[in-house]
C-alpha positions as CSV (number, residue, x, y, z in Angstrom):
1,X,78.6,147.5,143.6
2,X,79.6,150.2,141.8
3,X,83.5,150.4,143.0
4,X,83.1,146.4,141.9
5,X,82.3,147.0,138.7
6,X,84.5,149.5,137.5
7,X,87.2,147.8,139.0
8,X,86.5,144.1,137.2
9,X,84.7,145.5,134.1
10,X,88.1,145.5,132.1
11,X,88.6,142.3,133.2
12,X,84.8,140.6,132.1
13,X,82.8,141.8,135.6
14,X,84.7,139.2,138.1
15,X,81.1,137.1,137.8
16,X,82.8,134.2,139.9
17,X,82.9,136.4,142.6
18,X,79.7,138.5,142.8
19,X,78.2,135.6,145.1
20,X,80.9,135.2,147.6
21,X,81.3,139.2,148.0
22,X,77.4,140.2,147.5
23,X,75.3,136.9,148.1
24,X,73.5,137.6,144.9
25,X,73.6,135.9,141.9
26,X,75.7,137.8,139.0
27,X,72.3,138.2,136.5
28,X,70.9,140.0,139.8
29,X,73.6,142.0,140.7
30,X,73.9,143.4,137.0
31,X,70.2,144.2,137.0
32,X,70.4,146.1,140.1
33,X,73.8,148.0,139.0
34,X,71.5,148.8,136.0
35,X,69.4,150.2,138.3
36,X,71.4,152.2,140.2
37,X,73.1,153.7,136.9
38,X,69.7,154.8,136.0
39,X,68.7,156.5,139.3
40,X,69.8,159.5,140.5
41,X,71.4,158.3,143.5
42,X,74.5,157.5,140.8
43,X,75.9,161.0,141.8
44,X,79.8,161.1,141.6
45,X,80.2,158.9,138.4
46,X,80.8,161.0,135.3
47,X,78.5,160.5,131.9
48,X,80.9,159.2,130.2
49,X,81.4,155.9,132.8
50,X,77.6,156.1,133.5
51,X,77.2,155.3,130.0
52,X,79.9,152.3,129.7
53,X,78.9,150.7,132.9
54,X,75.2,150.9,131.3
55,X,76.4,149.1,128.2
56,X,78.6,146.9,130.0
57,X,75.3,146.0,132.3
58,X,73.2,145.7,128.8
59,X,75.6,143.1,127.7
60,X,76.3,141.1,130.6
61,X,72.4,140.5,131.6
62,X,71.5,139.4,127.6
63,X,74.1,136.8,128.1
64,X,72.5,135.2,130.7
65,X,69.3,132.5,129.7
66,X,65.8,134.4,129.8
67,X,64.3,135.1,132.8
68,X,60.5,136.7,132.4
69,X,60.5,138.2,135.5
70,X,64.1,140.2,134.9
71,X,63.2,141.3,131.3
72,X,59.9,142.8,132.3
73,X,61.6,144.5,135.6
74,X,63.9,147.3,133.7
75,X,64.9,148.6,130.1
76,X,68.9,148.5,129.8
77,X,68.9,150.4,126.8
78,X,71.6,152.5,125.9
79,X,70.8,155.7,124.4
């Protein structure tokens, strides 16, 4: 998920193909990348990319309609 991202981020996150490649749907995928960013199991990707792919996450799920159960499930804040 993570290689996907930075790869397609420049390009607006590839959303047409996050089904095909991960059989999720793109607002799940972009929650659980958030996830993953905020773990600690993100070793390997500097502070500085951590932080974009955060933001980039932040934006991409508040584009999407509301969903109750993914607002209440994690904070995407960026510091």
């Amino acid at each position: 998920m993570l290689g996907y991202v930075i790869a397609w981020a420049p390009f607006g996150g590839g959303d047409e193909e996050i089904l095909p490649q991960f059989g999720i749907t793109p607002d799940n995928f972009y929650l659980r990348l958030a996830r993953i960013l905020e773990s600690r199991s993100c070793g390997g990707i500097d502070f500085a990319t951590r932080n974009r792919l955060r933001e980039f996450c932040a934006g991409k799920l508040s584009s999407f309609p509301p969903n109750p159960d993914r607002a209440s499930s994690i904070d995407v804040r960026v510091d």
